[in-house]
C-alpha positions as CSV (number, residue, x, y, z in Angstrom):
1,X,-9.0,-1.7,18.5
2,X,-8.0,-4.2,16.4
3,X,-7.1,-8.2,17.7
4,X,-3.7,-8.2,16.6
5,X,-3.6,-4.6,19.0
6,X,-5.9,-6.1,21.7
7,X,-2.8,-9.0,21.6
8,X,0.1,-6.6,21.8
9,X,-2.1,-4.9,24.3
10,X,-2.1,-8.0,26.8
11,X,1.5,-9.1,26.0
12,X,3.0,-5.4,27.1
13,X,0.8,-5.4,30.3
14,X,1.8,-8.8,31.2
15,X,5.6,-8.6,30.7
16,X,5.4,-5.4,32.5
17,X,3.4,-7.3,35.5
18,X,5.0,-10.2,35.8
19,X,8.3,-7.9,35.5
20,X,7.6,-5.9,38.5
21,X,5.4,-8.7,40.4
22,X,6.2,-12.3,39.5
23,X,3.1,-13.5,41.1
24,X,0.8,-16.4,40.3
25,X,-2.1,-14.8,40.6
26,X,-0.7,-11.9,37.8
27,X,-0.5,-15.3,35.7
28,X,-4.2,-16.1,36.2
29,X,-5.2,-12.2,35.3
30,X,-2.3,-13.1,32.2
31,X,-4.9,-15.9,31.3
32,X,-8.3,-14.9,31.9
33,X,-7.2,-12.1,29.5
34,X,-5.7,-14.0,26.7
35,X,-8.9,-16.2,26.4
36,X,-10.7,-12.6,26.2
37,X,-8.7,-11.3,23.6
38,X,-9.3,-15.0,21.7
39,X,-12.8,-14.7,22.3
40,X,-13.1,-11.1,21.2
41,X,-11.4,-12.0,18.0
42,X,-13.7,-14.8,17.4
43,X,-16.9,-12.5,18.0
44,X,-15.1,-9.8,15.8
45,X,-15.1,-12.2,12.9
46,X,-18.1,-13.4,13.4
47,X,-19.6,-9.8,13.2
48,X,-17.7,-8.8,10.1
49,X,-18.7,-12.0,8.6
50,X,-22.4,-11.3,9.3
51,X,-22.5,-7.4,8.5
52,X,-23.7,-6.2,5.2
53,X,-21.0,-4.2,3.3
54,X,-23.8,-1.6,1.4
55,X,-25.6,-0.7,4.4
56,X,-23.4,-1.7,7.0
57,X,-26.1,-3.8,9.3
58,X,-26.5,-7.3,10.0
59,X,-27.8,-9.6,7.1
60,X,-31.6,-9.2,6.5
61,X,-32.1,-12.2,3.9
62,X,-28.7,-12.6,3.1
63,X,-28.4,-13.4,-0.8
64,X,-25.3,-14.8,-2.4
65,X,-24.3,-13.6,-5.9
66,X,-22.3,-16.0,-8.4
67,X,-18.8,-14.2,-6.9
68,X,-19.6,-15.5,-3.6
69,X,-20.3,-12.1,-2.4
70,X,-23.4,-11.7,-0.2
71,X,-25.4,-8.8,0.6
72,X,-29.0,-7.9,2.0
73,X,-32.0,-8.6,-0.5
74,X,-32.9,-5.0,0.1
75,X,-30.0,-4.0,-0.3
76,X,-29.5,-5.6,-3.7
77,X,-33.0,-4.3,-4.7
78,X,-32.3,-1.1,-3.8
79,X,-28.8,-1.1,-5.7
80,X,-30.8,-2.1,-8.9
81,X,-33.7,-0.3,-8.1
82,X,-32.9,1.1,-12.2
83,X,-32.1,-1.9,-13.9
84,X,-34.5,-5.1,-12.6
85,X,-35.5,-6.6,-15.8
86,X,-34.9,-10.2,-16.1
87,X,-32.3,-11.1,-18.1
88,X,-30.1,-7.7,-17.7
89,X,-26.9,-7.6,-16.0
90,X,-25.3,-6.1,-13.3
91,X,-21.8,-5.7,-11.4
92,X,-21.1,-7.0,-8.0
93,X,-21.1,-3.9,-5.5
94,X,-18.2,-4.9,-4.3
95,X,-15.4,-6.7,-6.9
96,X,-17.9,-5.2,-10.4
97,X,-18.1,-9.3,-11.2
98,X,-21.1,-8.9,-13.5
99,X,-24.3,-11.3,-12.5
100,X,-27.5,-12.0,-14.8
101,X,-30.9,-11.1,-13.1
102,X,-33.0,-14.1,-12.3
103,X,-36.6,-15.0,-14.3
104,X,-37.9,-13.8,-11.1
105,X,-36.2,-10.8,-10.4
106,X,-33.5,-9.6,-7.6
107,X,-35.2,-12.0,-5.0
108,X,-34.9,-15.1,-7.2
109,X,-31.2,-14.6,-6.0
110,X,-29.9,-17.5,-4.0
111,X,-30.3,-17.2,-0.5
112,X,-27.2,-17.8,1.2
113,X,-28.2,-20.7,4.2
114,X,-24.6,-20.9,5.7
115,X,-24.3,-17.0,6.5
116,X,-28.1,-17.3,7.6
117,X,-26.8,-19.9,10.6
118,X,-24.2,-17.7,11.3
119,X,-26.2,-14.9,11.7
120,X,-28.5,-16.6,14.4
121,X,-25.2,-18.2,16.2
122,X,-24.3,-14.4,16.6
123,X,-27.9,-13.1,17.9
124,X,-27.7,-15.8,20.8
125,X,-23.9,-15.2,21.4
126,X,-24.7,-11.2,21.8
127,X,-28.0,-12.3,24.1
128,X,-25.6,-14.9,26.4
129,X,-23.3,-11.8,26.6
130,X,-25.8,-9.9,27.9
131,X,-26.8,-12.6,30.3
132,X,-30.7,-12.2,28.4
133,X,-31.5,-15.4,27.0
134,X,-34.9,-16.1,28.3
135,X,-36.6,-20.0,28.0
136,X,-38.7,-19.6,24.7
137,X,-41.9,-22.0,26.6
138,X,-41.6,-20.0,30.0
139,X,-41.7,-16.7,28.3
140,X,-44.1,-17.4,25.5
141,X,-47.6,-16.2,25.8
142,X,-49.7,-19.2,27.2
143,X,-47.3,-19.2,30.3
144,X,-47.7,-15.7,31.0
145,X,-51.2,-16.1,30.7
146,X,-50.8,-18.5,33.1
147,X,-48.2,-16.4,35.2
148,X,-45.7,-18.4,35.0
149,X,-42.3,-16.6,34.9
150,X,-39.7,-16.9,32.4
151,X,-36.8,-19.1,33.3
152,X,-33.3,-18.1,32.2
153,X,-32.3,-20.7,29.5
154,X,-29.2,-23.2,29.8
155,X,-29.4,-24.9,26.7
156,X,-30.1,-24.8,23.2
157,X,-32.0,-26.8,20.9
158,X,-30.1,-27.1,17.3
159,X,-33.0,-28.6,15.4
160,X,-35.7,-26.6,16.7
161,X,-33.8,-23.5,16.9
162,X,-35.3,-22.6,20.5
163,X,-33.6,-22.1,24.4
164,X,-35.0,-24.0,27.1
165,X,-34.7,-23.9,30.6
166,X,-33.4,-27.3,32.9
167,X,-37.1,-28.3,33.3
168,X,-38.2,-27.7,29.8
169,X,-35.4,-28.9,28.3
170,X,-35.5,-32.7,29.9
171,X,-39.2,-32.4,28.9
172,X,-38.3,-31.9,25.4
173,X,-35.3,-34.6,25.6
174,X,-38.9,-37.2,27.0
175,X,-40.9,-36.6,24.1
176,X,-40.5,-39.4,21.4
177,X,-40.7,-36.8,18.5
178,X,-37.4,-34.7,20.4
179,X,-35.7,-37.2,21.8
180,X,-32.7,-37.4,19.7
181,X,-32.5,-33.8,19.0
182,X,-29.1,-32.0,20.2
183,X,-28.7,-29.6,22.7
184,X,-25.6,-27.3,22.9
185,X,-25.2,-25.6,26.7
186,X,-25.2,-21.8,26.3
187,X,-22.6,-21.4,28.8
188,X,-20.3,-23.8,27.2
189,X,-17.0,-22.1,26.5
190,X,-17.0,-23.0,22.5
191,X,-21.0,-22.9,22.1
192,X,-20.9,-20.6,19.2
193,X,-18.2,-23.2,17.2
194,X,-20.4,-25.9,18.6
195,X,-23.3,-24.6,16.6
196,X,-22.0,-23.1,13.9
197,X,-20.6,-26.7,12.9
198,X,-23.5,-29.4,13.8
199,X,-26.3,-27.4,13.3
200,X,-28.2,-28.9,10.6
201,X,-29.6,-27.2,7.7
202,X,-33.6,-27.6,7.8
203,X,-35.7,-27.4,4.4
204,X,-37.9,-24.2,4.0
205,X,-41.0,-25.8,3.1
206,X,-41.0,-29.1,5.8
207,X,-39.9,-27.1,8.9
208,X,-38.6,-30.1,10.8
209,X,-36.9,-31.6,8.4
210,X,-33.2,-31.7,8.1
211,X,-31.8,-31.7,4.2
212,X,-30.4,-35.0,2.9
213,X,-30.2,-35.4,-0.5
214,X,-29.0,-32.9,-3.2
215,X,-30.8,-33.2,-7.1
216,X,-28.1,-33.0,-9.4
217,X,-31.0,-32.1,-12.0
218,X,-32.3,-28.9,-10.0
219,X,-28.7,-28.2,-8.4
220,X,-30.7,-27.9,-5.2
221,X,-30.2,-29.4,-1.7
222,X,-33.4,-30.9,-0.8
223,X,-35.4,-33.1,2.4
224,X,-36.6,-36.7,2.0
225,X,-39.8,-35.0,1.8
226,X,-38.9,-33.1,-1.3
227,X,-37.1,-35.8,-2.3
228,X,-40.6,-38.2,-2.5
229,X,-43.0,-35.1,-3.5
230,X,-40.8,-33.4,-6.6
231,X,-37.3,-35.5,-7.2
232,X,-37.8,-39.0,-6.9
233,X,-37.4,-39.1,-10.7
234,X,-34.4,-37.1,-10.8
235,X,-30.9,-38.0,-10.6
236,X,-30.3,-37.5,-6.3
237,X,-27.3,-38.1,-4.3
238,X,-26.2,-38.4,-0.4
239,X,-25.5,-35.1,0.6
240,X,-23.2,-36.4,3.0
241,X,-21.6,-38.6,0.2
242,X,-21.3,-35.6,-2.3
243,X,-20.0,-33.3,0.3
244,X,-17.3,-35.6,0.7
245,X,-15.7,-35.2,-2.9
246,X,-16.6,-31.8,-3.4
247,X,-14.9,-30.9,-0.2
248,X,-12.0,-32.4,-1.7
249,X,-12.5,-29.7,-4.4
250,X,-12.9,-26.8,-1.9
251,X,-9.7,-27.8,-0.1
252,X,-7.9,-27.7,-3.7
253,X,-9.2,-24.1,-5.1
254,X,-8.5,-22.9,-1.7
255,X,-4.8,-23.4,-1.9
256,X,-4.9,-22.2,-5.2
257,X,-6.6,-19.2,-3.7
258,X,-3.9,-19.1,-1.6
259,X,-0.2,-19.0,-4.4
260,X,-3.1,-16.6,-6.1
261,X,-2.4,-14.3,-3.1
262,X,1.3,-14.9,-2.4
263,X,1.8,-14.0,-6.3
264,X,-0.3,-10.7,-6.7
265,X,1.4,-9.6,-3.1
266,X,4.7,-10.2,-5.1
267,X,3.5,-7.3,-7.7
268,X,2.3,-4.3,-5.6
269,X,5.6,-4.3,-4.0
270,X,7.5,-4.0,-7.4
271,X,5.0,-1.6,-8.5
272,X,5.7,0.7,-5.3
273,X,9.4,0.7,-6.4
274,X,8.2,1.6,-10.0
275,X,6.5,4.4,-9.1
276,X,9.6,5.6,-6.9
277,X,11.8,5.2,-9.4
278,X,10.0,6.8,-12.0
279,X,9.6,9.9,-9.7
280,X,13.3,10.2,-9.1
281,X,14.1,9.8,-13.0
282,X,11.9,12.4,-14.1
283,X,13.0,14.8,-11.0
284,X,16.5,14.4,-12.0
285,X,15.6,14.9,-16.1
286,X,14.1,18.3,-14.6
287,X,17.1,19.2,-12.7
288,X,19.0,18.8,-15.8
289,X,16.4,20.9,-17.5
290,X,16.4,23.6,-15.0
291,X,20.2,23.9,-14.4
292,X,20.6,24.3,-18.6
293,X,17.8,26.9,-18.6
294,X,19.6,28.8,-15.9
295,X,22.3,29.5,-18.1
296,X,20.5,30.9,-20.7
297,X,18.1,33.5,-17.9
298,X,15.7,35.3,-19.6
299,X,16.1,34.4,-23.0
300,X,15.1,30.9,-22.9
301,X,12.4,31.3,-19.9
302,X,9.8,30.2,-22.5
303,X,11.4,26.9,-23.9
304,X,12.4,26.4,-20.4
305,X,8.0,26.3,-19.1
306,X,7.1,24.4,-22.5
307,X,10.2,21.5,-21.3
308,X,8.9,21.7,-17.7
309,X,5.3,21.2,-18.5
310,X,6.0,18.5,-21.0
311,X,7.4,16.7,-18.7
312,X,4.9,17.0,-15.7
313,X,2.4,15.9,-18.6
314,X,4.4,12.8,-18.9
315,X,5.1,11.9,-15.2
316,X,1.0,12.9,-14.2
317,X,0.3,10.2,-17.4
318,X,2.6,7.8,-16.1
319,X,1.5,7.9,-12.4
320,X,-1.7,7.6,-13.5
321,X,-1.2,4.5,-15.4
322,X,0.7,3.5,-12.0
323,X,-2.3,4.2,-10.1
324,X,-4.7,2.3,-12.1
325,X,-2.9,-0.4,-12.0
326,X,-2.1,-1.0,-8.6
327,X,-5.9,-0.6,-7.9
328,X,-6.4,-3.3,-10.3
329,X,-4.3,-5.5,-9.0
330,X,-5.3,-4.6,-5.1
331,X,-8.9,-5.0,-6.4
332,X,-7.9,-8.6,-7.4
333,X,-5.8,-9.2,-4.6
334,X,-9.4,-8.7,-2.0
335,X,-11.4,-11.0,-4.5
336,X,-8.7,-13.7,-3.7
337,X,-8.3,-12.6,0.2
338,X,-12.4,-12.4,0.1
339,X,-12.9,-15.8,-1.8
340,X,-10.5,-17.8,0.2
341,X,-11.7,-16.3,3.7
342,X,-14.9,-17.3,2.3
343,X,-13.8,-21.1,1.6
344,X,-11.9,-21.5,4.8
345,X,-14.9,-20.5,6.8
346,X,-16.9,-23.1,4.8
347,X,-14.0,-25.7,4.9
348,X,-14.3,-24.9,9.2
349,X,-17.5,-24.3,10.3
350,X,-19.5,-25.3,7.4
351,X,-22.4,-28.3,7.0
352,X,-22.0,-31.1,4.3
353,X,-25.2,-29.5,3.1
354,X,-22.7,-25.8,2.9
355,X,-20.3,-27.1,1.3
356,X,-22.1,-28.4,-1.5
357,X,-24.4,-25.6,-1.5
358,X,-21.3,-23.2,-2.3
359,X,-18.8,-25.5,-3.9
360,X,-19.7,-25.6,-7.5
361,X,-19.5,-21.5,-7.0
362,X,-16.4,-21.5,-5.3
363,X,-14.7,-23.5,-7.7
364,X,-16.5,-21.5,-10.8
365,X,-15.4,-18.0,-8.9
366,X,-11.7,-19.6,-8.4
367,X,-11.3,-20.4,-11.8
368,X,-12.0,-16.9,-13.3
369,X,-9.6,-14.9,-10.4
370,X,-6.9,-17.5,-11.5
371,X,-7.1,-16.8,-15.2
372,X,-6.2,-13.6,-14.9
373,X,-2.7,-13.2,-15.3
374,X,-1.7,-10.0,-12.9
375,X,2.1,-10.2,-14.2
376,X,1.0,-9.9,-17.9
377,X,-1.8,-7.3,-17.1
378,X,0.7,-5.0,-15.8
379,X,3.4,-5.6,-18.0
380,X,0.5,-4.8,-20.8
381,X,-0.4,-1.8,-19.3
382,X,2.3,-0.4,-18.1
383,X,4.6,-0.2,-21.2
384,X,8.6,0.9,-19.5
385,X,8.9,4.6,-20.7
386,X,12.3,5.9,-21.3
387,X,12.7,9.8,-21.0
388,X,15.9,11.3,-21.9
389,X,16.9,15.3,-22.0
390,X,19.0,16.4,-25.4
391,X,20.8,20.1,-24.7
392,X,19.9,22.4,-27.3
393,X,22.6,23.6,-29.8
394,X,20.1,26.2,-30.8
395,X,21.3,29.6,-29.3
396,X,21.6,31.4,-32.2
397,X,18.6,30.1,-33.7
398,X,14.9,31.9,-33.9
399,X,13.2,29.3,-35.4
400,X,10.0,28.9,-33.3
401,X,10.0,25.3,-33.6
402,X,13.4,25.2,-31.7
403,X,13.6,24.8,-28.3
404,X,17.0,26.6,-27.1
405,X,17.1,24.6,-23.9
406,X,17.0,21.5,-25.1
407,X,14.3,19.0,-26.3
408,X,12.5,15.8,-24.4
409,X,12.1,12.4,-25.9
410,X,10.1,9.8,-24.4
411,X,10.7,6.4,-26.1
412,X,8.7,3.3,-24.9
413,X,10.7,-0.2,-24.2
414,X,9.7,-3.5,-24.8
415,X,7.7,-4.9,-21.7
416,X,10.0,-7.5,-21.6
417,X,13.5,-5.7,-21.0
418,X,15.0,-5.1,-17.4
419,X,12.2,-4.4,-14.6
420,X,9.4,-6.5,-16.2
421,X,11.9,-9.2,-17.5
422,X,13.1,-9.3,-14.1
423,X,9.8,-9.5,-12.3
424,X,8.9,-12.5,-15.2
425,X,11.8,-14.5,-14.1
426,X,10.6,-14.2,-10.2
427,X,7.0,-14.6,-10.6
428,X,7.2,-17.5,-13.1
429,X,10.3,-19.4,-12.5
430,X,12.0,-19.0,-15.0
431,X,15.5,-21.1,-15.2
């Protein structure tokens, strides 16, 4: 079920209770089941966020390509288990945007860090569902050597990434080296927003340190530690300060993102209609064709099954042309709907260290699905076709290169005349 059907699910029940009922407590089942439904669409996003498109599974080192497009490592690997030489090229899985191999092979691919946070936010929401988070010091092995049972947690440590009980966690908030950390209660109502949005991003190679500064040299987000060990010479800024301005930038390709969609939706409805009325042209061309030949009976059945077939070659062309082109432009319109879902989760729930992580490929991605101009693409290839039925004067004629029905021209407008023109005018504003 989807949420929009899980909402017109709870909306019909409760008019139909509170119709026959009118009681408060029916209002309190109204709302405990609304804030379901809410949560269940947040967890249903979440999961579709987190799931790999090849396989289907949740990310296993989640790598993003240059299209913003994310998939397993092993996934990728095994997708180009033919073509791995650094240097070659391959298509994106899912939109065919062609990427370069790295120096270092299919794992020299970014690792995507902001779908790697959501991915634990969704392990601990499934566990607090299940009412299964254990405390991560009971339950480890010293304190079952020591047979001491596992506590259930209650809270959750954003920089150490580990659940604590009550006891353990005041213990944790004592000690000098924890004491500022934050801890998020499980059981809070918005826990999974809650740490998809403050928890930091902590550098690979100094565990317990939280990434500050980005190297405009390396184009890498990095820790102070980093910072004094391989960039000091470089050219470093403030994440927090860059994130700032290039959020700016997010916010800006994201509404372009957005006329993007609202314009390509404007074409698949008029190539619908073209299809249609293509379909009802050439069905009335073969009425005419069929209501001549019957005239003539037998003498013309061959002319009539050359004009027929002529014509089903020209209408299977043209709906194929049809056909490739809506796919086209359907295939452009889920880059843009994938791209911009992509940016408003960023904008949302993203770090300052996400956002400038992902920007500089967000904007790059933006600016190629812009340039391509979906009203001129179809106009290009899909030339108007005019197809008109001339009765045959030939009766008396045996010529074999006569046709004693009739004959079938097809002519081919200029892209600009009537439907195109019109669409031209809507689509660009033209006075």
């Amino acid at each position: 079920m989807r949420y929009i059907d899980a909402q017109i699910y709870c909306c019909f029940w409760w008019n139909s209770l509170y119709i026959v009922f009118q009681s408060s407590a029916l209002l309190a089942v109204y709302a405990y089941i609304a804030t379901m439904a809410c949560q269940w669409s947040a967890d249903k996003e979440l999961d579709d966020m987190t799931e790999c498109s090849i396989c289907t599974e949740v990310f296993t080192d989640p790598r993003v390509l240059p299209c913003v497009h994310t998939f397993c490592l092993k996934c990728l690997i095994n997708y180009g288990k033919d073509r791995q030489v650094p240097g070659d090229v391959l298509p994106c899985p899912l939109c065919r945007k062609v990427f370069t191999i790295p120096d270092d092979g299919l794992s020299g691919i970014q690792k995507n860090f902001f779908m790697e946070k959501l991915i634990r936010v969704r392990k601990l929401s499934a566990l607090q569902e299940a009412h299964q988070i254990a405390c991560d010091i009971c339950s480890s092995d010293e304190s079952r050597a020591n047979n001491e049972s596992a506590k259930p947690a209650s809270v959750y440590c954003v920089q150490c990434r580990q659940n604590y009980c009550d006891q353990c966690s005041q213990h944790h908030k004592r000690m000098r080296s924890s004491s500022s950390h934050t801890q998020v209660g499980i059981d809070e109502e918005d826990s999974t927003e809650i740490l998809i949005s403050i928890s930091p991003a902590m550098c690979e190679q100094h565990r317990n340190e939280e990434i500050k500064v980005f190297c405009q040299d390396c184009k890498v987000a990095v820790c102070k530690m980093c910072y004094i060990t391989s960039h000091e010479t470089h050219g470093c800024s403030d994440i927090e300060t860059l994130s700032r301005d290039l959020h700016k930038l997010v916010v800006t390709e994201t509404d372009k993102i957005s006329e993007g969609i609202q314009k390509t939706g404007e074409v698949l409805p008029c190539l619908k209609k073209e299809k249609k009325e293509l379909i009802e042209h050439l069905t009335e061309v073969q009425v005419e064709i069929n209501t001549a030949a019957d005239k003539l009976i037998e003498a013309v059945q061959r002319d009539r099954a050359k004009l027929l077939s002529k014509v089903e070659m020209i209408k299977l062309k043209r709906l194929k042309l049809l056909e490739t082109a809506k796919q086209e432009v359907e295939q452009h319109m889920t880059a843009l709907e994938s791209l911009k879902r992509y940016s408003e989760t960023l904008l949302n729930s993203g770090t300052d260290c996400d956002v400038t992580r992902s920007a500089n490929s967000l904007h790059d991605r933006a600016g190629e699905l812009m340039t391509f101009d979906v009203v001129g693409h179809v106009a290009n290839a899909l030339p108007l076709l005019r197809v008109r039925f001339s009765s045959s004067q030939l009766l008396d004629n045996d010529d074999d290169d006569g046709n004693l029905v009739g004959t079938i021209d097809e002519g081919r407008l200029d892209a600009r005349n009537v439907f195109y023109w019109c669409l031209f005018l809507k689509l660009r504003k033209v006075p």
